[in-house]
C-alpha positions in Angstrom: 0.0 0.0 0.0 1.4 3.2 -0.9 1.2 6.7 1.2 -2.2 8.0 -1.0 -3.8 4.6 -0.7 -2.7 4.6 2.7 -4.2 8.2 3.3 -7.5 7.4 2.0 -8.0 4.2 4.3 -7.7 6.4 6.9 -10.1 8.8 6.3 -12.4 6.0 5.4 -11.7 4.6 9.0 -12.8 7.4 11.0 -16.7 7.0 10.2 -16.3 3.6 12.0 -13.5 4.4 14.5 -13.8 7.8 15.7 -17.3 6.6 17.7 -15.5 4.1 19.4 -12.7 6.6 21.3 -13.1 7.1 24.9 -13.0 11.0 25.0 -11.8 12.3 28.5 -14.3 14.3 30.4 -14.3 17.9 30.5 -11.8 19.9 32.3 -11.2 23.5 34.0 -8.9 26.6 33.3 -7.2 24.6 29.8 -4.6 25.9 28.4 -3.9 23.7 24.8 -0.4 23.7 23.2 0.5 22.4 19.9 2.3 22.3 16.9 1.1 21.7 12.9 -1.8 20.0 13.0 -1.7 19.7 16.9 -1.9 23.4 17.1 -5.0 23.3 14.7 -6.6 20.9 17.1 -5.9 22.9 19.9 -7.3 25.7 18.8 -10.3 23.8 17.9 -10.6 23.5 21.6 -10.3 27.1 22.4 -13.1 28.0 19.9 -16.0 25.5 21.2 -14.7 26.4 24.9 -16.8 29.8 24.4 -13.6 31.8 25.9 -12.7 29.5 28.8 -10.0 27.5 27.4 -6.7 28.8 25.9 -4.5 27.4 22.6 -1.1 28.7 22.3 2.1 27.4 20.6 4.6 25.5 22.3 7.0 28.6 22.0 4.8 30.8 23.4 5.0 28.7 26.8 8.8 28.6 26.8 8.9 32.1 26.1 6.2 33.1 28.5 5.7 30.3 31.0 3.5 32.2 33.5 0.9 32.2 30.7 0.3 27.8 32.0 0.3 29.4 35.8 -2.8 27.8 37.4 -4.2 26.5 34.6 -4.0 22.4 33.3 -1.7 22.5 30.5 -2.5 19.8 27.7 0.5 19.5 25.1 -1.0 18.0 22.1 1.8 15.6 20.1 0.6 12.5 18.4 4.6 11.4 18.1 5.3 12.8 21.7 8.9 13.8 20.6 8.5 17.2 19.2 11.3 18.9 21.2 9.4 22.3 21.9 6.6 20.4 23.3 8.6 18.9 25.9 10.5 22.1 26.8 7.0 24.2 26.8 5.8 20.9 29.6 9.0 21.5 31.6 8.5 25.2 31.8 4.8 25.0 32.7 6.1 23.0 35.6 8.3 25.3 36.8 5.8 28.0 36.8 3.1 26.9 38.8 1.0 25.0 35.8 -1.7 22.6 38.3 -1.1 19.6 35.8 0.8 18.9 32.6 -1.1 16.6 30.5 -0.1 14.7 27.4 -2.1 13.9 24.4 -0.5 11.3 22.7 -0.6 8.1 20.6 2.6 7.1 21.9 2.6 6.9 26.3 6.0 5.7 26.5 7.2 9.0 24.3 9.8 11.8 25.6 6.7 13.7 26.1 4.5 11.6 28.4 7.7 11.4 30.1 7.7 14.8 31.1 4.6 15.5 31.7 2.1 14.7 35.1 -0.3 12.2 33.2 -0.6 10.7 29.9 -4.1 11.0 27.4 -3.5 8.3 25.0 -4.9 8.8 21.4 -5.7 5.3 20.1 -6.7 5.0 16.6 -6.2 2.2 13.8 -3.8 2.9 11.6 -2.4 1.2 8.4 0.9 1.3 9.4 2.5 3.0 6.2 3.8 6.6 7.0 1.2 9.6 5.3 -0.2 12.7 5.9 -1.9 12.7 9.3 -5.7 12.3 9.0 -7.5 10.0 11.7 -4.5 11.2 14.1 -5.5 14.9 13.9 -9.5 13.7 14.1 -8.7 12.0 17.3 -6.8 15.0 18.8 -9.3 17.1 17.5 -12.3 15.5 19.6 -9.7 15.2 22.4 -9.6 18.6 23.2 -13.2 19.1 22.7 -13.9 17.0 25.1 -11.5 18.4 27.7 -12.8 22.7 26.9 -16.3 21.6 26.7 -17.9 17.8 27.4 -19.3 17.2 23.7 -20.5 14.2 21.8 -20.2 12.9 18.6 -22.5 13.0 15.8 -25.2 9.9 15.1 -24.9 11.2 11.5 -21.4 10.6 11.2 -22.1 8.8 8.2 -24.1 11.0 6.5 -21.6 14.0 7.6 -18.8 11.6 5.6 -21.1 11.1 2.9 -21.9 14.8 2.3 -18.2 15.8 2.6 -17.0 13.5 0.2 -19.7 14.5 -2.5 -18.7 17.8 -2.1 -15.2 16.7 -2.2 -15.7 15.3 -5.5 -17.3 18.2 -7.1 -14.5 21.0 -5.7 -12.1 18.5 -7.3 -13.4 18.4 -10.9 -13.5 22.3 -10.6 -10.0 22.6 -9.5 -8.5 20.4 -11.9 -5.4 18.6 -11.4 -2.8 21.6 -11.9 -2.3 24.8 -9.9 0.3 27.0 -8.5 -0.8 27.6 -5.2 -3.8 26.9 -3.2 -5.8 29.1 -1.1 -8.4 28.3 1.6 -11.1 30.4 3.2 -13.4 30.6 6.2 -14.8 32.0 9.2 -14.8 30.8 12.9 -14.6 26.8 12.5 -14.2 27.1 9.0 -11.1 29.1 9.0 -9.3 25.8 11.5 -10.5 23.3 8.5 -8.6 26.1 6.1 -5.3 26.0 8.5 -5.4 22.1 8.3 -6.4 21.7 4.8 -3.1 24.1 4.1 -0.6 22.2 6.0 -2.2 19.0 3.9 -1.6 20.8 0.7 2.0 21.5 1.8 2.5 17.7 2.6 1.0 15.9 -0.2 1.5 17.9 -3.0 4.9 20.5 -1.8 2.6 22.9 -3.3 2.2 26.8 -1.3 -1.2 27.0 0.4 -2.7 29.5 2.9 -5.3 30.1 5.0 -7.0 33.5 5.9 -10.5 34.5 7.5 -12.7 36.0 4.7 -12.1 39.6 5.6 -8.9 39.3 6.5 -8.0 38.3 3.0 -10.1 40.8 1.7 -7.9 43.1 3.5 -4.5 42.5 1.8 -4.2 39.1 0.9 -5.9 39.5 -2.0 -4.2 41.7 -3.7 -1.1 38.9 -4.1 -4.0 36.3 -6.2 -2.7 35.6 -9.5 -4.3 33.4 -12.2 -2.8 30.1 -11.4 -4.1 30.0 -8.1 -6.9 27.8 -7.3 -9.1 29.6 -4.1 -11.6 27.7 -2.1 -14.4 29.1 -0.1 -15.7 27.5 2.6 -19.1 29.2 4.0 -22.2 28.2 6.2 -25.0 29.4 7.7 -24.1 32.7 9.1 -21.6 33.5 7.2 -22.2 32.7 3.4 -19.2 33.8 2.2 -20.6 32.5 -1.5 -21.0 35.9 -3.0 -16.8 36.2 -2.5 -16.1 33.3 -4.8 -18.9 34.6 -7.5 -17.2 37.9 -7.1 -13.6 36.3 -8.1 -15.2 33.6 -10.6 -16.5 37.4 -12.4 -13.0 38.9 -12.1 -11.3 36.0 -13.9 -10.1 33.8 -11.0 -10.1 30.4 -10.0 -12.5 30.3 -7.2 -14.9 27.3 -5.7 -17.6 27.3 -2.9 -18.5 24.9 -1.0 -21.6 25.5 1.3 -22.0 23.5 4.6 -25.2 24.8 5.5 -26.8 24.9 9.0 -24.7 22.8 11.5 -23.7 22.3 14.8 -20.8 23.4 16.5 -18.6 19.9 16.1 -20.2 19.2 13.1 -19.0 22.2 11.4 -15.8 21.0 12.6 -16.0 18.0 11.7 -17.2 17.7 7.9 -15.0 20.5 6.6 -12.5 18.4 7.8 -13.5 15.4 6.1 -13.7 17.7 2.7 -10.0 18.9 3.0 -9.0 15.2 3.5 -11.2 13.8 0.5 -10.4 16.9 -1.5 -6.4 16.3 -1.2 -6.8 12.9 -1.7 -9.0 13.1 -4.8 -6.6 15.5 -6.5 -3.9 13.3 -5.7 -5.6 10.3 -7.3 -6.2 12.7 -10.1 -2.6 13.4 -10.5 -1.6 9.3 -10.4 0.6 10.4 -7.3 1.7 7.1 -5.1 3.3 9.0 -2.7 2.9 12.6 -0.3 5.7 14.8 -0.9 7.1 15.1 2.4 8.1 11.8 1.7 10.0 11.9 -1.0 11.8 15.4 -0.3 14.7 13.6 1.8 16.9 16.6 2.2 13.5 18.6 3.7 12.3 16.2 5.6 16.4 15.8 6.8 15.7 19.8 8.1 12.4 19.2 9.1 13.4 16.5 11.2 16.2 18.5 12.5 14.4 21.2 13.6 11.5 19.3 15.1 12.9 16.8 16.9 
């Protein structure tokens, strides 16, 4: 199995798996830390808390420990060895954190070493390295369930079902080729843009970004050129559709995709399913076999470097 095939059974899993993780219950005064996709999880966390949990990255805490000072500290790492991670859990400790949790797949990692207690993510995976998909999931309802008790969709399915539909259709608009990739959305919608970026980046070494509507409206775009390919990501509330007509008319590449009335999680959750389908689609339409990251050895040599 190669890293797309291996990418796509994972997505496919989490209709099936992600019902069956035992979520931790709810928690006081969170503060989230994390990295990459971690980070995006976290902040995930921060948004449904309404205000009472924090997200920060792990930086921030070693630069500013007093910011974990009575608060429960949860460092989100599904390989546990990220080295900021473990210094931003050793600083929190110093500084008068309560507890210093980590959120893991791996309990006997650097990180769960150096922290008070262990959450362990456990999730099937293929065992093939790829881009993260049913890792980030689980991390994602994670930390919902610590900043605010929550419970998964019954509809999973359907959720799935509608995400990959609309996966399918943002695909054959796209087309197989551009230059850069550009994601927008509001509140929830914006933390499925900052994930489906760092996907883009992984799978295809192609530049992505993310920006809240008005934010790019601001000055982002401004720097849009004709090769790039921008998806908009609206629901109810804030139907962001009239954007993307607005570029369609001025000669840009532009898609929306509508999620309609939904609740908090699921507006987390389906978005997320499209930027996993949608990646995975366009690689498929490419014949790719294999996620950049991969086979960039010197990059992934820095990466690594850097990182760990």
């Amino acid at each position: 199995m190669n890293a797309i095939e291996a990418m796509q059974a994972e997505i496919e899993y989490q209709v099936q798996d992600l019902p069956k993780l035992g979520l931790p219950k709810a928690s006081e005064n969170c503060l989230f830390v994390g990295a990459g996709d971690s980070y995006v999880a976290s902040l995930a966390a921060q948004y449904v808390s309404g205000g009472h949990a924090l997200c920060c990255y792990p930086t921030d805490v070693i630069l500013n420990p007093s910011v974990a000072s009575d608060r429960n500290m949860y460092v989100v790492s599904i390989s546990g060895n990220t080295r900021a991670n473990i210094m931003a859990a050793q600083a929190a400790k110093k500084h008068g954190a309560r507890t210093t949790t980590a959120i893991t797949a791996r309990p006997e990692s650097r990180l769960a070493r150096s922290c008070d207690e262990v959450i362990q993510l456990k999730y099937r995976s293929v065992g093939v390295t790829t881009a993260g998909t049913i890792s980030f999931a689980s991390s994602i309802l994670a930390c919902l369930s610590l900043a605010k008790q929550v419970r998964l969709p019954a509809s999973l399915g359907r959720i799935y079902k509608q995400a990959s539909d609309q996966a399918e259709k943002a695909a054959g608009k796209i087309g197989s080729r551009g230059s850069s990739y550009i994601i927008l959305g509001n509140g929830p919608l914006y933390l499925a843009s900052l994930y489906g970026v760092l996907k883009f980046n992984e799978v295809f070494g192609a530049k992505a970004f993310a920006y809240p509507v008005e934010e790019f409206c601001h000055s982002p775009l401004f720097s849009v050129s004709r090769g790039d390919r921008i998806i908009v990501m609206g629901a109810e509330g804030h139907d962001n559709g009239s954007l993307s007509e607005r570029l369609c008319q001025e000669g840009f590449s532009s898609v929306y995709v509508d999620f309609g009335k939904k609740e908090k999680v699921e507006l987390l959750l389906q978005p997320t399913f499209f930027v996993q389908l949608l990646v995975v689609k366009l690689a498929q339409k490419r014949r790719l076999t294999s996620c950049y990251f991969l086979k960039n050895r010197s990059l992934l040599r820095v990466s690594s470097d850097f990182i760990y």
